[in-house]
DORO-35164 format. One record per residue (C-alpha): x, y, z. Coordinates in steps of 0.05 Angstrom, whole numbers, plus 5000, padded with zeros to 4 digits. Example, Ala and Ser with C-alpha at 12.3 -4.5 7.8 and 13.67 -1.06 7.14 Angstrom:
524649105156 527349795143 
This chain:
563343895419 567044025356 561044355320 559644755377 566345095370 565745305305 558145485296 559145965350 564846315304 559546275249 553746575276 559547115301 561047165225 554247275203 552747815264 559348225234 556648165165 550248455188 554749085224 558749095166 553849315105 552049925084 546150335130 539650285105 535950985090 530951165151 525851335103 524151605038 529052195023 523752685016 522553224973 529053724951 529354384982 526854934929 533655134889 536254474913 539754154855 536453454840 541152944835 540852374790 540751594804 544151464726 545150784709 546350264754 552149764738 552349074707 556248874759 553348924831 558448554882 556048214947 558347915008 555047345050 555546935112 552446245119 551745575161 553044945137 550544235140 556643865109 555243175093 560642895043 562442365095 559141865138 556742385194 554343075192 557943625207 556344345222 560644915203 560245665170 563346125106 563646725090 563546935020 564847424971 561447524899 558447914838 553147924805 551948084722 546148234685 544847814616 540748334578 536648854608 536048784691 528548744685 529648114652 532347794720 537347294687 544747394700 550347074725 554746994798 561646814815 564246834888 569246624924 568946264999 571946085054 569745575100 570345205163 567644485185 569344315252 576544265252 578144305177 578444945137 575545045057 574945485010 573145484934 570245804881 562645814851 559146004786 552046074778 546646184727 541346534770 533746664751 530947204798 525347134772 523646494800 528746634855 534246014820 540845994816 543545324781 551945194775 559344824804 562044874861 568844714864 572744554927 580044624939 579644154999 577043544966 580043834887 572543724861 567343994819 560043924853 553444104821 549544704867 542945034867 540945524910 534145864927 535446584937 529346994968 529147624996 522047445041 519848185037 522148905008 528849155028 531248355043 533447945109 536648655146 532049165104 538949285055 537148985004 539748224988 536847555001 535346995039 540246425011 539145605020 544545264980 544644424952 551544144948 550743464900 553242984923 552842214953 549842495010 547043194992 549843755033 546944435049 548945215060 543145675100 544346405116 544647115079 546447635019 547748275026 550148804973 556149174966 557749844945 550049894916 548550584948 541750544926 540149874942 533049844994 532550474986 528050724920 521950264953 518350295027 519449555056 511449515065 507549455003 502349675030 499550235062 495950135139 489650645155 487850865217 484650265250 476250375265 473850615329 471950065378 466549885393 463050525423 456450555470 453251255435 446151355459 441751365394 439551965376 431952115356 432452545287 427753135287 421853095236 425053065163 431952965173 432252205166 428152335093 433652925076 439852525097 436051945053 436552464996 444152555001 445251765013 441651664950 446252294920 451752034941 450951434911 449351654840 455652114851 460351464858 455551094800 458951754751 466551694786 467150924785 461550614736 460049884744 464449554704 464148794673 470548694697 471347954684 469548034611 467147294612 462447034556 458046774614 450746924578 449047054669 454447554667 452147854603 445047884623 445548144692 451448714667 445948894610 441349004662 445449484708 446549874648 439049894626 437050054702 442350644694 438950934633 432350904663 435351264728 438651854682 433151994639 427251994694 424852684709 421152934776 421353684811 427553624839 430553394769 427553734710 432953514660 434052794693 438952484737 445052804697 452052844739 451653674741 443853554774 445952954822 451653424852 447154044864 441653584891 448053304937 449953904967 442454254972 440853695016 447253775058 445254455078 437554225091 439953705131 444854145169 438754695177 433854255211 439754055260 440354775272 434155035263 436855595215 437955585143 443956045139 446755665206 446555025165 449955385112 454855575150 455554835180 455754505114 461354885076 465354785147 463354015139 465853965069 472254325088 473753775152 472353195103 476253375054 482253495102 480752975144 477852485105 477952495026 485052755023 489052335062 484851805034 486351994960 493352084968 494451324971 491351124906 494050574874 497350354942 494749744966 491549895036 491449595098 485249695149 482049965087 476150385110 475151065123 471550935199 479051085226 479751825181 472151905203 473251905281 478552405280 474252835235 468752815282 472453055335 475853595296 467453745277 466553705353 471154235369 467854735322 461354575347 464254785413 466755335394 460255735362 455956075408 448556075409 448655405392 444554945441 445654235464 440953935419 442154255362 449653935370 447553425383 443453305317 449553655275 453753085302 449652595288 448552955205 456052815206 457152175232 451651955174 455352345123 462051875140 457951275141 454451465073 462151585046 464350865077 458150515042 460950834974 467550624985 465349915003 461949964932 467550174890 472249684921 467849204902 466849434830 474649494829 475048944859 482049154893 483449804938 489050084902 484050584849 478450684894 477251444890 473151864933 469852334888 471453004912 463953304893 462553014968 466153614986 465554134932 460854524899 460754594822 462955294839 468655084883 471854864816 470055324754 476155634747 482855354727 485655804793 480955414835 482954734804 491054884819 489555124889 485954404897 490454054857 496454344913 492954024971 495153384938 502253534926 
């Protein structure tokens, strides 16, 4: 067939348009060597030139007839570029079965709702045609992760014709490259489903790892409060955010023996980690063993667990949970466990299981705040899980924190 013989040549044009742009960046270009001189982006230019390939449904007489272009164009900003209006004028040449085209076009294009309205004019047929074309690039970094866009073309006419295939850009340098094509972030997926035989706490330590859940929880109530975040005039709304905030107050000012001054954020922190190292003593049956075993358990969370976790704020997040962080802290818990001698079975056995409930207890506060947040992209692990007040009095011991994040 006729069409046969020249869609072939098409889809050949489209495959060298794909060899024939720029390479993408493999990644993010990382940070510059110390002494490294920075170099700068400066202004990108009003005019950003393009070149296409596309198929073609030409229907400007009785029967339809397949064929391909190729195409070459720029692109102007109107204004500033945030404003996504501009205009496009390319030039094209084109084959339908046995006949060859080529012409000129003129847009108006609104990126913002991915538009482009103008004429087509064909030197074939001598004739001005109204076109719009949707132009979408699908997902980050466009059809061939170079940047550009998806393209679908309507040629006016008595019977409406139509253009399908791809944009890519032309001497852009930094075109795909300034954003990761994913917009979000994946965690490591949870555990499957495992078959761990419970484990019967010793007398106590269910109450003291009930302390530090409770803890825990006030801890995340001072790093993420509950906010009204709809801001309705619902008089519901109103009355049931009123009553969080009175049940808060009652909370902060109640005094017992463990909380002389009430439940202030300074009190809730010490009460936090005093119960860590009870809980850890009673798995070990020492007091300075569980000592030991809870300043080793805040450094493995924070490592494993609160940092890598707190590095993607305000990323949107796949898998979002911190089950997947937790089971490679565990077994980096494991090994330490396996390593200290004097240590028996058992008393692994119930430091394990301290830990596991410490990730859970995390998880649960997690779950909370991305409900009060009601997105993923600011929920914040409060780093008192894993340090003392004293771990950060000192501006020194604030940078050296502060570094782990950089």
């Amino acid at each position: 067939m006729k069409a046969g013989r020249i869609l072939i040549p098409c889809l050949l044009l489209i495959a060298a348009a794909l060899a024939a742009a720029p390479p993408a960046a493999a990644g993010d270009a990382g940070w510059p060597e110390r002494g490294e001189k920075i170099k700068s982006m400066g202004f990108h230019s009003k005019y950003k030139p393009y070149f296409g390939a596309m198929l073609k449904w030409d229907r400007r007489q009785e029967t339809t007839r397949g064929g391909g272009e190729v195409m070459l164009g720029v692109y102007r900003d109107i204004g500033h570029p945030d404003m996504g209006i501009g205009l496009m004028g390319e030039m094209y040449a084109a084959a339908v079965e046995d006949e060859v085209d080529g012409g000129l076009r003129g847009f108006f294009s609104i990126k913002t709702f991915l538009l482009a309205f103008g004429a087509d004019y064909s030197l074939r047929d001598d004739r001005v045609r109204y076109i719009w074309s949707i132009q979408v690039p699908v997902w980050r970094k466009g059809p061939i992760q170079r940047g550009g866009d998806y393209r679908l073309d309507f040629v006016s006419g008595k019977r409406r014709s139509y253009n399908f295939g791809i944009m890519t850009p032309l001497r852009q340098p930094y075109a795909a490259k300034t954003r990761p094509r994913l917009a979000h972030v994946a965690l490591p997926p949870k555990p499957g489903r495992t078959f761990e035989k419970p484990y019967e706490a010793a007398a106590g330590l269910d109450s003291v790892l009930a302390d530090i859940s409770r803890a825990a929880k006030a801890i995340s109530f001072f790093t993420a409060p509950f906010l009204d975040r709809k801001r309705g005039s619902d008089e519901d709304d109103i009355r049931r955010f009123r009553a969080k905030l009175v049940d808060f107050r009652k909370r902060y000012y109640a005094t017992d023996g463990d909380f002389p001054a009430g439940h202030t954020f300074e009190a809730e922190i010490r009460f936090y980690h005093k119960s860590l190292v009870r809980a850890f003593g009673l798995a070990a049956g020492d007091e300075a063993a569980g000592a030991a075993l809870a300043a080793k358990t805040r450094e493995i969370l924070f490592e494993e667990v609160v940092l890598p976790y707190n590095r993607l704020l305000g990323q949107w997040k796949a898998n979002d949970s911190l089950l997947g962080y937790g089971a490679r802290a565990r077994k980096a818990f494991a090994a330490y466990l396996d390593g200290q001698g004097g240590m028996s079975g058992e008393g692994k056995q119930a430091a394990e299981y301290v830990f596991r409930r410490l990730i859970e207890i995390m998880e649960e506060n997690r779950a909370r705040q991305r409900e009060v947040w009601e997105t993923p992209r600011v929920v914040w692990l409060p780093l008192h899980y894993v340090f003392t007040i004293e771990d950060h009095d000192t501006q020194s011991e604030i940078d050296a924190i502060l570094e782990k994040f950089m």
